[in-house]
C-alpha beads as a LAMMPS data file, in Angstrom:
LAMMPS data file: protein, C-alpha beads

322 atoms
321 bonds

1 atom types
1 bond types

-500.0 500.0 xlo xhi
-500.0 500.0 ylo yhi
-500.0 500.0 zlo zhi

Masses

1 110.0

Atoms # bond

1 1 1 10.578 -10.751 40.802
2 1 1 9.631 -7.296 39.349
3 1 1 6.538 -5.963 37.796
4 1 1 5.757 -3.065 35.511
5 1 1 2.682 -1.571 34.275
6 1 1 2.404 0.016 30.695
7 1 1 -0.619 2.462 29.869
8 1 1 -2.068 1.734 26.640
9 1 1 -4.501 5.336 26.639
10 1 1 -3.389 6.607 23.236
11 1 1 -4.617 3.207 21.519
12 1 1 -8.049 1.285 21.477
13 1 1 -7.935 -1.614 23.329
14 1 1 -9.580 -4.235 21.413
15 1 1 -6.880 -3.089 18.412
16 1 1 -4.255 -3.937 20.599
17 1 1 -5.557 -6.979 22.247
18 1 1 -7.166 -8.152 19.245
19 1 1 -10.833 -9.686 19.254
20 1 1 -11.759 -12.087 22.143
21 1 1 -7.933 -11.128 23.189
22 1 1 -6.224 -12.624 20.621
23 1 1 -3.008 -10.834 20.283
24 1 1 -3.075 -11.249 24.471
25 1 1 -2.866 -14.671 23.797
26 1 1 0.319 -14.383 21.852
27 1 1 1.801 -12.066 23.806
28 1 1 1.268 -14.672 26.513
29 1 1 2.717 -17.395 24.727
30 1 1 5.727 -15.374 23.622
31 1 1 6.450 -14.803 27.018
32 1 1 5.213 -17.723 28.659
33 1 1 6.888 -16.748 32.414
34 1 1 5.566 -13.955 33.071
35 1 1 2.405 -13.534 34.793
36 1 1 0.647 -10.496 31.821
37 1 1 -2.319 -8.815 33.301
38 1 1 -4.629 -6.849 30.974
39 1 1 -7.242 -4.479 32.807
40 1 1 -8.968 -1.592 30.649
41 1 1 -6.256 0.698 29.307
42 1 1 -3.564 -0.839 31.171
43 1 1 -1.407 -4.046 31.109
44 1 1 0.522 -5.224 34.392
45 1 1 3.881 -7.812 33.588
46 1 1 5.060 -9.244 36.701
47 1 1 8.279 -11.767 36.243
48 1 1 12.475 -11.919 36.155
49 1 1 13.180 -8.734 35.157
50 1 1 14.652 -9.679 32.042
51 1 1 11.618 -11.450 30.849
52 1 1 10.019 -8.188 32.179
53 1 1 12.362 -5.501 29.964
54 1 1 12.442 -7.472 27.062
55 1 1 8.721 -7.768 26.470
56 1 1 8.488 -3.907 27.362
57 1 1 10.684 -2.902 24.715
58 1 1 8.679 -5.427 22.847
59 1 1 5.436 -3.364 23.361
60 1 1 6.372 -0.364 23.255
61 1 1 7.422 -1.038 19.612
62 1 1 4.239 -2.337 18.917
63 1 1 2.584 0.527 20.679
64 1 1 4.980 3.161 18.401
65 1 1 3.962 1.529 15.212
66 1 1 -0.055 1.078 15.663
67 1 1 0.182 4.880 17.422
68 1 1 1.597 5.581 13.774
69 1 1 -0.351 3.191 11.709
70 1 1 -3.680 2.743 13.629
71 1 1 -3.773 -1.359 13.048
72 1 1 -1.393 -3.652 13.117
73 1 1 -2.117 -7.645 11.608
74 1 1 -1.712 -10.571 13.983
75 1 1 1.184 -11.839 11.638
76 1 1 2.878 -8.358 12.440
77 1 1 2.472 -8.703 15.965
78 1 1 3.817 -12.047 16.438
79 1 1 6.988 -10.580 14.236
80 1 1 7.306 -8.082 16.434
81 1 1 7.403 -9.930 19.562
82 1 1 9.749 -12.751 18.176
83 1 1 11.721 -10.984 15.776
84 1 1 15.126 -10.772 17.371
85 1 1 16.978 -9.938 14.083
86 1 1 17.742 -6.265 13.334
87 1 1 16.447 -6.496 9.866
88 1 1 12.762 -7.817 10.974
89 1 1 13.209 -4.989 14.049
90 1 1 13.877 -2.603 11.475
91 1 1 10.984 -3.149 9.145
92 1 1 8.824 -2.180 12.112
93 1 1 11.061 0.961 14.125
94 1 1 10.069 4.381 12.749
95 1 1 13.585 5.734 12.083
96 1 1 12.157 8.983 11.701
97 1 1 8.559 9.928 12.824
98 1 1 8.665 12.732 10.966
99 1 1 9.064 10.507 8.056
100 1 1 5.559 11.608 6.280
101 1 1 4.711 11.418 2.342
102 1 1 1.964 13.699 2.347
103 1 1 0.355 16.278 4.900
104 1 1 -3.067 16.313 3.435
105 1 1 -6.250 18.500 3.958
106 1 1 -6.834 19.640 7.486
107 1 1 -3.941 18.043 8.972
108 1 1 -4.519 14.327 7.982
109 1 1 -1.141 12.920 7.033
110 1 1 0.108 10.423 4.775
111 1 1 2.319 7.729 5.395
112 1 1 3.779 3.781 4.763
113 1 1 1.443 1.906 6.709
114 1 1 3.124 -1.648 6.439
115 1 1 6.642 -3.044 5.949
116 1 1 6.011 -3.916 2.271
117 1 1 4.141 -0.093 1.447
118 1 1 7.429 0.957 2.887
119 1 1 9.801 -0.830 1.125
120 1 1 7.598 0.369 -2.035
121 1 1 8.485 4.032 -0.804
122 1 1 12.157 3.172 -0.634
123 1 1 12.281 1.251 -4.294
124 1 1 10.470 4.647 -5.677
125 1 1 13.493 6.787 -4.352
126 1 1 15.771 4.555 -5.444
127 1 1 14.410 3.446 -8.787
128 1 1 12.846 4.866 -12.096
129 1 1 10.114 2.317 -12.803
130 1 1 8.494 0.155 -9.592
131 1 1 6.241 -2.733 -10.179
132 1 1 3.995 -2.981 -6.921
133 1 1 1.969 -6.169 -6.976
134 1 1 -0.399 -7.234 -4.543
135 1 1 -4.092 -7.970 -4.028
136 1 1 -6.787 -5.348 -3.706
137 1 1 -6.725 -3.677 -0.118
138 1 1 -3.086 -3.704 0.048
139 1 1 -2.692 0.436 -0.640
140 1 1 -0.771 0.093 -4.155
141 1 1 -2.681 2.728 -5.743
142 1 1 -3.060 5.287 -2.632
143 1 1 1.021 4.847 -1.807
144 1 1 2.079 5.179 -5.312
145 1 1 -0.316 8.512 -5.847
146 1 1 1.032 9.392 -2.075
147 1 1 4.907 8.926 -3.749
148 1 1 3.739 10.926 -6.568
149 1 1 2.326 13.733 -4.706
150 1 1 4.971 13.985 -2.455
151 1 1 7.845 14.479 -5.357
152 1 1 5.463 17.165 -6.927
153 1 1 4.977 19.249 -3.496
154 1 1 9.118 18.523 -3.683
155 1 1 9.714 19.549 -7.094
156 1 1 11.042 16.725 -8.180
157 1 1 8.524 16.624 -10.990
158 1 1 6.805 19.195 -12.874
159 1 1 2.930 16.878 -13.145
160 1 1 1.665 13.857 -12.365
161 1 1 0.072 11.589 -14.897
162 1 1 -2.837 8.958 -13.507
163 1 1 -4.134 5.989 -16.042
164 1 1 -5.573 3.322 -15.711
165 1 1 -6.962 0.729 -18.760
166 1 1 -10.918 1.641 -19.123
167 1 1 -11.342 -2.211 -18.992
168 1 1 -15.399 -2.897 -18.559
169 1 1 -15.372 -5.319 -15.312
170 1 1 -18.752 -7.175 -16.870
171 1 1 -20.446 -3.998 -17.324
172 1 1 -20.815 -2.410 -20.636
173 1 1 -19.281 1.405 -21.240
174 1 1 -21.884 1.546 -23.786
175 1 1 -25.224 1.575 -21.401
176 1 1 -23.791 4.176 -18.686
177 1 1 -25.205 7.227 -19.470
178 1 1 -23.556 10.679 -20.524
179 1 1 -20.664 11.713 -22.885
180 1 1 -16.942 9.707 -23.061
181 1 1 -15.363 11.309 -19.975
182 1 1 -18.423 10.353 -18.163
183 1 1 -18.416 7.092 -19.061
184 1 1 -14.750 6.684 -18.295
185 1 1 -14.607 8.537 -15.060
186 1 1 -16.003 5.706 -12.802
187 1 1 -13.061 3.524 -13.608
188 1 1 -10.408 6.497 -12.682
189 1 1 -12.505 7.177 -9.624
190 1 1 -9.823 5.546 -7.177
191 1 1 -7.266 7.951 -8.559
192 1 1 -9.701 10.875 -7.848
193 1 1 -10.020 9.578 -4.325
194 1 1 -6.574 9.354 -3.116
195 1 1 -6.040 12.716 -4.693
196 1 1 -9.156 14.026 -2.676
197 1 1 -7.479 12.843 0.475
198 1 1 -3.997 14.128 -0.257
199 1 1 -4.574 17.706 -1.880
200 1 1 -7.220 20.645 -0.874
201 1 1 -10.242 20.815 -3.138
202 1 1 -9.351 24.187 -4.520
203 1 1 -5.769 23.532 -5.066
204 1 1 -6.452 20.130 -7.138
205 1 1 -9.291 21.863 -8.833
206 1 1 -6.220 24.381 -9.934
207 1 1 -3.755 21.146 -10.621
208 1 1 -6.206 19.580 -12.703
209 1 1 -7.115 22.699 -15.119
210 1 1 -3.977 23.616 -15.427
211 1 1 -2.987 19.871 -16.121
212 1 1 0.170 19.482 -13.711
213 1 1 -2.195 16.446 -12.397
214 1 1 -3.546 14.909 -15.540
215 1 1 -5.847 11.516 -15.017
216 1 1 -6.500 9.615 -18.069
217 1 1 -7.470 6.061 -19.858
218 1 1 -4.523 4.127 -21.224
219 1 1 -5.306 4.696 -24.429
220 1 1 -4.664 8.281 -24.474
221 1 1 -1.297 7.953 -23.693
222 1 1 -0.091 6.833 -27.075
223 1 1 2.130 8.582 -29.063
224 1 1 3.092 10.798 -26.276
225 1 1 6.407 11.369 -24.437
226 1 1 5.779 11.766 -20.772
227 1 1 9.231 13.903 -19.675
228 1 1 9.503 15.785 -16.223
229 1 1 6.508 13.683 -14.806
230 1 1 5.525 11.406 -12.532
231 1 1 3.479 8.568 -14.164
232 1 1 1.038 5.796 -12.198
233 1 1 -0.306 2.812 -14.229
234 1 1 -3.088 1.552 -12.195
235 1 1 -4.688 -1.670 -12.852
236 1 1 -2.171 -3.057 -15.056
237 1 1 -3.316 -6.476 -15.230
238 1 1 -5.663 -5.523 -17.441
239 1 1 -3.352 -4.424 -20.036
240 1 1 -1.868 -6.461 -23.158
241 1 1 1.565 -7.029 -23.622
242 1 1 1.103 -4.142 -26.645
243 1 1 -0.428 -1.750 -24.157
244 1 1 1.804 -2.308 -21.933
245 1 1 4.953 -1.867 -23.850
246 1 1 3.583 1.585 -24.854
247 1 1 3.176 2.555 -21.537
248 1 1 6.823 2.130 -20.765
249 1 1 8.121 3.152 -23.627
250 1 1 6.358 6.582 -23.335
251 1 1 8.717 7.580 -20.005
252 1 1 11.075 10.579 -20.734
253 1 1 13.572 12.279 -19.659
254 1 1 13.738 12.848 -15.666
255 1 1 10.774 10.904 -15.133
256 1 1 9.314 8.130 -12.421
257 1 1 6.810 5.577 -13.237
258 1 1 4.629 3.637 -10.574
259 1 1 2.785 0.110 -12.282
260 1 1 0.321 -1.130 -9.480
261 1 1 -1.612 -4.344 -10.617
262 1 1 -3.251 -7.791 -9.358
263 1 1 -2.770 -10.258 -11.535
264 1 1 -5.231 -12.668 -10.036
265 1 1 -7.845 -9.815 -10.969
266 1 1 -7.872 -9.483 -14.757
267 1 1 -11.275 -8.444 -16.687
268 1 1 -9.693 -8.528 -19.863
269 1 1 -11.755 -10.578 -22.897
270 1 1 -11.285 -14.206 -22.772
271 1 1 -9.050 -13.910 -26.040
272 1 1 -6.921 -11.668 -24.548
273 1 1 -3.745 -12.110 -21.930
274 1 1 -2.475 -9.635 -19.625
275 1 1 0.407 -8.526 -20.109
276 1 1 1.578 -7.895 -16.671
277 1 1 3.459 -10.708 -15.650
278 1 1 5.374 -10.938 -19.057
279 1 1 6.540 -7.534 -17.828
280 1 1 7.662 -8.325 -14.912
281 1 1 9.488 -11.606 -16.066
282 1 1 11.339 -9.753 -18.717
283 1 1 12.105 -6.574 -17.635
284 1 1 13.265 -7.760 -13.587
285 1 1 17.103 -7.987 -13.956
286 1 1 17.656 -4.055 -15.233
287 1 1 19.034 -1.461 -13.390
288 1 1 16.299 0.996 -12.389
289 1 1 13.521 -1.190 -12.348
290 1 1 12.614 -2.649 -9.133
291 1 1 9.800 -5.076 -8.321
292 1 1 7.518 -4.953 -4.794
293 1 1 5.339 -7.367 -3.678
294 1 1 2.208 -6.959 -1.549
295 1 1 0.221 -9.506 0.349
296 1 1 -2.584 -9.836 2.598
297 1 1 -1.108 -8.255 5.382
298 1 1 -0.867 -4.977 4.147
299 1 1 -4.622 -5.017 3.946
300 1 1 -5.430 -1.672 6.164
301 1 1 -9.017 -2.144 5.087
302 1 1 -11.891 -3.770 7.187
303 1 1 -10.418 -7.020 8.668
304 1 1 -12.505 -9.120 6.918
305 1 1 -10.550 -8.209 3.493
306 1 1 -7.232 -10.278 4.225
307 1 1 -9.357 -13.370 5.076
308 1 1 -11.319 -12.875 2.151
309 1 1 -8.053 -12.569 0.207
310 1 1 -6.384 -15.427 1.798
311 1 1 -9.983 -17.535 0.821
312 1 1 -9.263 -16.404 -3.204
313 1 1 -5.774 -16.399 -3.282
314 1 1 -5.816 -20.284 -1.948
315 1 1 -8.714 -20.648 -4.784
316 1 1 -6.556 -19.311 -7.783
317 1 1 -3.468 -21.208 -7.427
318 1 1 -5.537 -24.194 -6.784
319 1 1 -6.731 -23.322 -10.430
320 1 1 -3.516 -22.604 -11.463
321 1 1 -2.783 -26.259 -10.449
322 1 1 -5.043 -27.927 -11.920

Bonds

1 1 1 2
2 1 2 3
3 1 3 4
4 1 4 5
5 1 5 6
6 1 6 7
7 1 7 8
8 1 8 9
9 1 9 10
10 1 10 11
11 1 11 12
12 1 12 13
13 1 13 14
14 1 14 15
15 1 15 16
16 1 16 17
17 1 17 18
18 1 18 19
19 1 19 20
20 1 20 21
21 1 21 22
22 1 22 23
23 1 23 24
24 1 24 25
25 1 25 26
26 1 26 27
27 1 27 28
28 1 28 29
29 1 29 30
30 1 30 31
31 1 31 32
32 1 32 33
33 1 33 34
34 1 34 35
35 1 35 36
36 1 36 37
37 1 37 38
38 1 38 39
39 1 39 40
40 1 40 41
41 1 41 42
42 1 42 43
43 1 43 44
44 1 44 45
45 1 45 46
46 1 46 47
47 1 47 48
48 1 48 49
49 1 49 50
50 1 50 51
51 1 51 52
52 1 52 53
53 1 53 54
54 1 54 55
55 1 55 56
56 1 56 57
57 1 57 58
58 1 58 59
59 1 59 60
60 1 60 61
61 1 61 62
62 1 62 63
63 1 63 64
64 1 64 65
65 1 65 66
66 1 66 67
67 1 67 68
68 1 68 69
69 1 69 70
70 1 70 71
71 1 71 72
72 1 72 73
73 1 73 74
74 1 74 75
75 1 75 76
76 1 76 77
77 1 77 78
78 1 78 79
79 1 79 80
80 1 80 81
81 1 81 82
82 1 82 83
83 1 83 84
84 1 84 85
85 1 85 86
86 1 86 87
87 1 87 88
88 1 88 89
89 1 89 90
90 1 90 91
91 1 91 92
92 1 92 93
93 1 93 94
94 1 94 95
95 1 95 96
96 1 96 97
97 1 97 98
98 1 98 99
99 1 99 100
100 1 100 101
101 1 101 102
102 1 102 103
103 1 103 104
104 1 104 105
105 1 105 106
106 1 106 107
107 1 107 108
108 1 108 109
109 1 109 110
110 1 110 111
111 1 111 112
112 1 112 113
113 1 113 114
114 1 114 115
115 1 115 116
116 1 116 117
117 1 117 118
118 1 118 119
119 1 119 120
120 1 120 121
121 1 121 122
122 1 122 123
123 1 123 124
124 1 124 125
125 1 125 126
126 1 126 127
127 1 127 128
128 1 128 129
129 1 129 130
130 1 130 131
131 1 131 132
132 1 132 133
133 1 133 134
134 1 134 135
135 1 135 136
136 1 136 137
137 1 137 138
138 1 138 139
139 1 139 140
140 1 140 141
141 1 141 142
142 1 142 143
143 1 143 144
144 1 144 145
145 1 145 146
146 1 146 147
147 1 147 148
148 1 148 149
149 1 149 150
150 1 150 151
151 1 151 152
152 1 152 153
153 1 153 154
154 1 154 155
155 1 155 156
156 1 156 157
157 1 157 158
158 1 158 159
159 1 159 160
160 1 160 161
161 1 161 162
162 1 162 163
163 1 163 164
164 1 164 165
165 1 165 166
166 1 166 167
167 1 167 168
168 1 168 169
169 1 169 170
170 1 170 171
171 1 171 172
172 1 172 173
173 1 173 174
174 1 174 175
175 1 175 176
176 1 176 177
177 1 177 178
178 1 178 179
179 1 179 180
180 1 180 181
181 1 181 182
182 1 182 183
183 1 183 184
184 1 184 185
185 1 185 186
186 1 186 187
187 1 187 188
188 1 188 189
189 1 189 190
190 1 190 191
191 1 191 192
192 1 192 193
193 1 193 194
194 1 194 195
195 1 195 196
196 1 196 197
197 1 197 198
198 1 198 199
199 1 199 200
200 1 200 201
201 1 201 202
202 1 202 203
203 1 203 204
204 1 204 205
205 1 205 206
206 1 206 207
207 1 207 208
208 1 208 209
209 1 209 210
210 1 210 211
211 1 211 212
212 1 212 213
213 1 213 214
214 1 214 215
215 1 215 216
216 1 216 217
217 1 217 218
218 1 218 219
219 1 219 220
220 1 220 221
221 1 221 222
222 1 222 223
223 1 223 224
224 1 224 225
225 1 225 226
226 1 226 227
227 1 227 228
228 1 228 229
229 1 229 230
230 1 230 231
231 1 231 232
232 1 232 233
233 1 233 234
234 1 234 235
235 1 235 236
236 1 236 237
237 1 237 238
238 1 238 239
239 1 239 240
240 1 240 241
241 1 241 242
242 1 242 243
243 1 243 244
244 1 244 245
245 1 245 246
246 1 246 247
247 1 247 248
248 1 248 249
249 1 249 250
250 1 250 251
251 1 251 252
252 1 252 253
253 1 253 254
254 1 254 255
255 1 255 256
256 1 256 257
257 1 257 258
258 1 258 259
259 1 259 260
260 1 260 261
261 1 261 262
262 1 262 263
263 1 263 264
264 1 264 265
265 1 265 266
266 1 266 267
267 1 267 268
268 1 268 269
269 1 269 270
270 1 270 271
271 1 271 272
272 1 272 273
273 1 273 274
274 1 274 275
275 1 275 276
276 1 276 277
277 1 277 278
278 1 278 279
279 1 279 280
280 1 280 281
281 1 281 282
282 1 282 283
283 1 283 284
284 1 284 285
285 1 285 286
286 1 286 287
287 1 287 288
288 1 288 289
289 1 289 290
290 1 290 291
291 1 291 292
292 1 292 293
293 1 293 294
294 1 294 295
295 1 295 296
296 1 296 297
297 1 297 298
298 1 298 299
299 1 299 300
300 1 300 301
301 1 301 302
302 1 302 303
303 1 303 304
304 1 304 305
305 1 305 306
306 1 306 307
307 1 307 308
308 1 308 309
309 1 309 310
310 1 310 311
311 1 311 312
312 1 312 313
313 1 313 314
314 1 314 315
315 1 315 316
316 1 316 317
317 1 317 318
318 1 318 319
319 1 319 320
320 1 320 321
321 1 321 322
């Protein structure tokens, strides 16, 4: 018999443990002979000391990646504790912790959160054009504008182009008040957040005037040829197959495009189809085009998001079925 104890003072508890000790519970089933003792910041394993090793190295993964990432999903955490494969290990094991997209205004940084936001990172490097599908909550938008700042701090790219389709979500454009861009800013508002977070005030004031960060509707970006540039399509559900093919046919020369989209989320007219999924079907065996898909465990917002994903998601292809 040994016994170790592990101090868990850089994390909050009830993250770790999970509500009314949930993740405990797993961790005790996982390892169901060894005696786990949880009190305040600490957790005591007493057992064969290879039961006791291998569920160390097992939480001080899982320690690394929420010290990283803040939260980590149930799912994750049973993964973690039962994945004995080097490829599910290797979604998880920070490689390089100084691995960071983005340092952004007083000191926050920017980073993958999740195994599938990472693989997104990797298909960008590797890849002109990335669809990244997923459900809202799952940080499309904010890692694709994260990939996008990144290669523009790197030089990679000389601007950054935002758009997203003004699509009204059953509110009329007409009744807000004020001029066009008014009107149109609230639906490129998420693109104006993740840029707040990433780049100083001044700095993107300067970006924007100078348009090396350009955020637009769709619509404007016909007849244009986007070369040197990093492009984001947000929202591209709610684009028509026409729409859509202009988008991708306005990528030039040394350029990157990002599509983000949800296609259970479409607030497109009745007589009109998305053309998102046609996209994807079509265009998914070339070279240079690579597709990611998100789910509801990349949610890092409140926890109540994945299970309120999970409740809709269950609810369209029920639809779908019938």
């Amino acid at each position: 018999m040994t016994e170790t104890i592990i101090n868990l003072d850089t994390l909050n508890p009830i993250e770790f443990f999970g509500v009314n000790n949930r993740k405990l519970d797993i961790l005790r089933k996982k390892f169901p002979l060894l005696k786990i003792l949880s009190r305040g910041t600490q957790l005591k394993l007493s057992g064969a000391p290879e039961q006791v090793e291998s569920a160390k190295e097992k939480i001080d993964l899982i320690v690394q990646y929420m010290e990283r990432n803040g939260d980590l999903s149930d799912n994750y955490f049973e993964q973690i504790l039962g994945g004995d494969d080097a490829e599910t290990i290797d979604n998880f094991v920070d490689k390089n912790p100084n691995d960071i997209l983005v340092f952004g205004p007083n000191g926050k940084t920017v980073r993958a959160r999740t195994a599938n936001q990472k693989r997104m990172v990797q298909a960008a490097d590797s890849n002109d054009i990335v669809f990244a599908i997923g459900p809202a909550g799952t940080g499309k938008t904010y890692t694709a504008v994260a990939i996008a700042v990144r290669a523009l701090k790197n030089k990679l790219v000389k601007k950054i182009i935002l758009t997203r389709p003004a699509v009204e979500a059953g509110e009329s454009l007409g009744f807000l008040p004020g001029d066009l861009k008014e009107k149109i800013d609230p639906y490129l508002r998420p693109l104006y957040d993740a840029l707040d977070d990433m780049i100083p005030a001044d700095k993107l004031g300067y970006y924007m005037s100078t348009r090396t960060i350009e955020i637009a509707p769709l619509a404007y970006m016909r007849g244009r040829t986007l070369d040197h540039a990093f492009i984001i399509l947000d929202e591209a559900q709610n684009s028509n197959d026409l729409q859509l093919k202009m988008f991708l046919t306005r990528i030039g020369a040394n350029a990157k495009a990002i599509i983000t989209g949800d296609p259970t989320q479409v607030d497109l007219p009745k007589n009109q189809r998305s053309g998102l999924d046609k996209a994807i079907r079509i265009l998914q065996n070339i070279n240079g085009i690579a597709h990611i898909e998100l789910d509801e465990e990349d949610v890092v917002r409140h926890r109540l998001v994945k299970a309120i994903i999970k409740a809709y998601d269950k609810e369209y292809h029920r639809e779908m079925q019938s």
